[in-house]
C-alpha positions in Angstrom: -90.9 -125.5 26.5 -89.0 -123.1 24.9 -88.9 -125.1 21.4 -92.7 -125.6 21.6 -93.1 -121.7 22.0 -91.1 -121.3 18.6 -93.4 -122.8 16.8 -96.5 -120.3 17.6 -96.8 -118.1 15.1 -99.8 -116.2 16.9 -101.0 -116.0 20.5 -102.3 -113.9 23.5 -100.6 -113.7 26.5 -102.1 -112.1 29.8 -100.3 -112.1 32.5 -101.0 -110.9 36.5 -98.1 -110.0 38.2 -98.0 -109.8 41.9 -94.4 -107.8 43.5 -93.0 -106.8 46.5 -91.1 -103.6 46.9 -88.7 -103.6 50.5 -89.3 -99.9 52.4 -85.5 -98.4 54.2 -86.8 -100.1 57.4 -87.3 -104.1 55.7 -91.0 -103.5 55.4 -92.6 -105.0 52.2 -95.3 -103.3 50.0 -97.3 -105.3 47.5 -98.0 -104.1 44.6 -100.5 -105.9 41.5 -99.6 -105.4 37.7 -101.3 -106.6 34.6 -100.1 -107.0 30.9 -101.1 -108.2 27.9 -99.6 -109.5 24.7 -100.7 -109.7 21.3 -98.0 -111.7 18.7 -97.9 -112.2 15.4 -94.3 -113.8 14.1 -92.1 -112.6 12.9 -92.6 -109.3 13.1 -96.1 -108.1 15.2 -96.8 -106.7 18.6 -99.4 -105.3 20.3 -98.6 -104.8 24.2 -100.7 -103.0 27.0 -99.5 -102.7 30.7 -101.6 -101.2 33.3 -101.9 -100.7 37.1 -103.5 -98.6 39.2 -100.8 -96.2 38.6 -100.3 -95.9 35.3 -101.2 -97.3 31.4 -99.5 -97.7 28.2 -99.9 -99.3 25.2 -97.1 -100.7 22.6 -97.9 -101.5 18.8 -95.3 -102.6 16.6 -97.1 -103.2 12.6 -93.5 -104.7 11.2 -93.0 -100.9 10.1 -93.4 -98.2 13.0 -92.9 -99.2 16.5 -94.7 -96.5 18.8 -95.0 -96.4 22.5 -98.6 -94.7 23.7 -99.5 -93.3 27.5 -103.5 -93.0 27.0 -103.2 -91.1 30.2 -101.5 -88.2 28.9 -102.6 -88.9 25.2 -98.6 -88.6 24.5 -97.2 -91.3 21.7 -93.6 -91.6 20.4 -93.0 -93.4 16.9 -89.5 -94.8 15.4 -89.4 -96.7 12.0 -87.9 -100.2 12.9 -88.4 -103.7 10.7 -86.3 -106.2 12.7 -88.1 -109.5 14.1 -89.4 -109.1 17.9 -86.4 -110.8 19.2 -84.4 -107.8 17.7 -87.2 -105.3 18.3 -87.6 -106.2 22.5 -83.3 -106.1 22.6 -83.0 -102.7 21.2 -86.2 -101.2 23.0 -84.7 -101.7 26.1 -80.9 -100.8 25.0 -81.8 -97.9 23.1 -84.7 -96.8 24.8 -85.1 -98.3 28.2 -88.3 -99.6 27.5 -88.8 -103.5 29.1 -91.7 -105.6 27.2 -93.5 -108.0 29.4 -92.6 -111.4 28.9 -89.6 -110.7 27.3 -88.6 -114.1 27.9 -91.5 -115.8 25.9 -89.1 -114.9 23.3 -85.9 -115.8 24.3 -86.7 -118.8 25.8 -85.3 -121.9 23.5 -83.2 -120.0 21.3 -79.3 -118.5 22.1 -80.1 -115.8 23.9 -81.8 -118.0 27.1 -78.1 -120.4 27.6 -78.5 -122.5 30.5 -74.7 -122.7 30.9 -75.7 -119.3 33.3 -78.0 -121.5 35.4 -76.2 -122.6 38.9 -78.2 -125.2 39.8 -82.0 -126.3 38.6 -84.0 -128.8 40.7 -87.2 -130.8 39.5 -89.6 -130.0 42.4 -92.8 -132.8 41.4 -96.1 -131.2 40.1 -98.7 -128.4 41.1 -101.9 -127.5 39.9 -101.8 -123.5 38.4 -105.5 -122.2 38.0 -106.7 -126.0 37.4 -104.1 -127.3 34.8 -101.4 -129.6 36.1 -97.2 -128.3 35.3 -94.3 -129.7 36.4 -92.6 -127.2 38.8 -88.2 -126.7 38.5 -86.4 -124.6 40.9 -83.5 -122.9 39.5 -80.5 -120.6 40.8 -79.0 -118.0 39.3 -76.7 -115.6 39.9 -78.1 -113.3 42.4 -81.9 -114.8 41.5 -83.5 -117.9 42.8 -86.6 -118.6 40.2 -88.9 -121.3 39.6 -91.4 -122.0 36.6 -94.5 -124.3 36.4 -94.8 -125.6 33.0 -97.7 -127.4 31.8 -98.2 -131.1 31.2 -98.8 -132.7 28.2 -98.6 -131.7 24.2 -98.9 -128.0 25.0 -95.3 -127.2 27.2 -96.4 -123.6 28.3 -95.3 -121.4 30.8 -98.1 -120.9 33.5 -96.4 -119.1 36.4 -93.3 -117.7 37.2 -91.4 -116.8 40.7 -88.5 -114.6 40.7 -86.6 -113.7 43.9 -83.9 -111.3 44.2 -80.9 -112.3 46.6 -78.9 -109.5 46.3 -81.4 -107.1 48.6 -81.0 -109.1 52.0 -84.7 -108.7 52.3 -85.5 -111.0 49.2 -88.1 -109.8 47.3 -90.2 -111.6 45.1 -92.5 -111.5 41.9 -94.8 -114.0 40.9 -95.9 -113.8 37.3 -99.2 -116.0 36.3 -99.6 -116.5 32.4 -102.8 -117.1 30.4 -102.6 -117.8 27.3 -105.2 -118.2 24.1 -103.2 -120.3 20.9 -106.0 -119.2 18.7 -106.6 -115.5 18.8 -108.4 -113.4 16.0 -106.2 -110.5 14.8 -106.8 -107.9 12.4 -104.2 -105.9 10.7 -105.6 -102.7 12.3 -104.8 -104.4 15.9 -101.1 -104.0 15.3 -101.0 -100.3 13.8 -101.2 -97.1 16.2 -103.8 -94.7 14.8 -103.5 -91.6 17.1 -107.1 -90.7 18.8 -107.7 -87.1 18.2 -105.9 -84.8 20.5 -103.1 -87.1 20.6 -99.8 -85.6 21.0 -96.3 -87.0 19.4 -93.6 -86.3 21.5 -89.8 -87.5 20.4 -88.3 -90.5 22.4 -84.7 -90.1 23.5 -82.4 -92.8 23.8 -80.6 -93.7 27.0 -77.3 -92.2 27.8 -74.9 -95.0 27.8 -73.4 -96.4 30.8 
């Protein structure tokens, strides 16, 4: 899987994710996300993430990366030219900013070792909105996840589970990926040109730990 997604060079990714958060008494709250991702290797990105709570929008033209809240018509730009591997790393260690699907990009190369992995199980096969994927079961530290990838010539990613072990309650996520292999970009669908009344405001790096 994580070789064949190294050799896309442009895709769509849309993902819904489903999460539980645990209340101080052990109840658990759902709560629905949805996020999409436009790529363009080595060095394009178009994200959106949007709930009923809040929006925002991530471009990244191989120039300017800039982080938009349509809500509140606020944007922040820095200069940056590193690949997306680089650019999702120091987004969230500068910035604290997480992209969805991070892992879409890690996946196959160094940064994803499986020497971290505890134990990984094959669990047989499962339909995921009509397309068969083998199922594995892995544990991790203080995460159990599984991932159905499909079947066949096309090894992709088409639903993740993540649960947490180290609240006692044992939340979980579960991540469903759709995915189109033959999207139609323009260069205009990676650059951020500020709607009027748009205000820039300046980012500021996390203090370090």
């Amino acid at each position: 899987m994580g070789a064949y997604l190294l050799t896309l060079s442009r895709f769509r990714a849309s993902t819904t994710l489903t999460g539980e958060r645990v209340l101080a008494d052990g109840q658990k709250l759902m709560h629905t996300a949805q996020a999409t991702l436009d790529v363009q290797r080595p060095n394009k990105l178009r994200a959106r993430m949007w709930s009923a709570r809040s929006e925002r929008e991530l471009f990244y033209d191989a120039k300017t990366v800039t982080l938009y809240a349509p809500a509140q018509k606020y944007y922040s730009s820095v200069a940056f030219s590193e690949p997306l591997s680089v650019l999702i790393d120091e987004l969230e260690e500068r910035y604290g900013v997480q992209v969805p699907m991070a892992d879409l990009f890690t996946w196959g190369t160094p940064a994803a070792p499986v020497d971290k992995i505890d134990s990984a199980m094959n669990a047989g096969q499962d339909l995921v909105e009509g397309t068969l994927c083998d199922h594995y079961a892995f544990r991790q530290g203080t995460v159990d996840w599984q991932i159905w990838i499909a079947t066949g010539a096309q090894p992709l990613p088409r639903k993740i589970v993540i649960t947490n072990l180290g609240d006692e309650a044992r939340p979980q996520s579960v991540s469903v990926i759709d995915w189109d292999l033959k999207p139609s970009f323009k260069e205009s669908t990676f650059r951020f040109d500020p709607p009027r009344g748009a205000i820039r405001i300046k980012i500021v790096p996390v203090k370090p730990r």
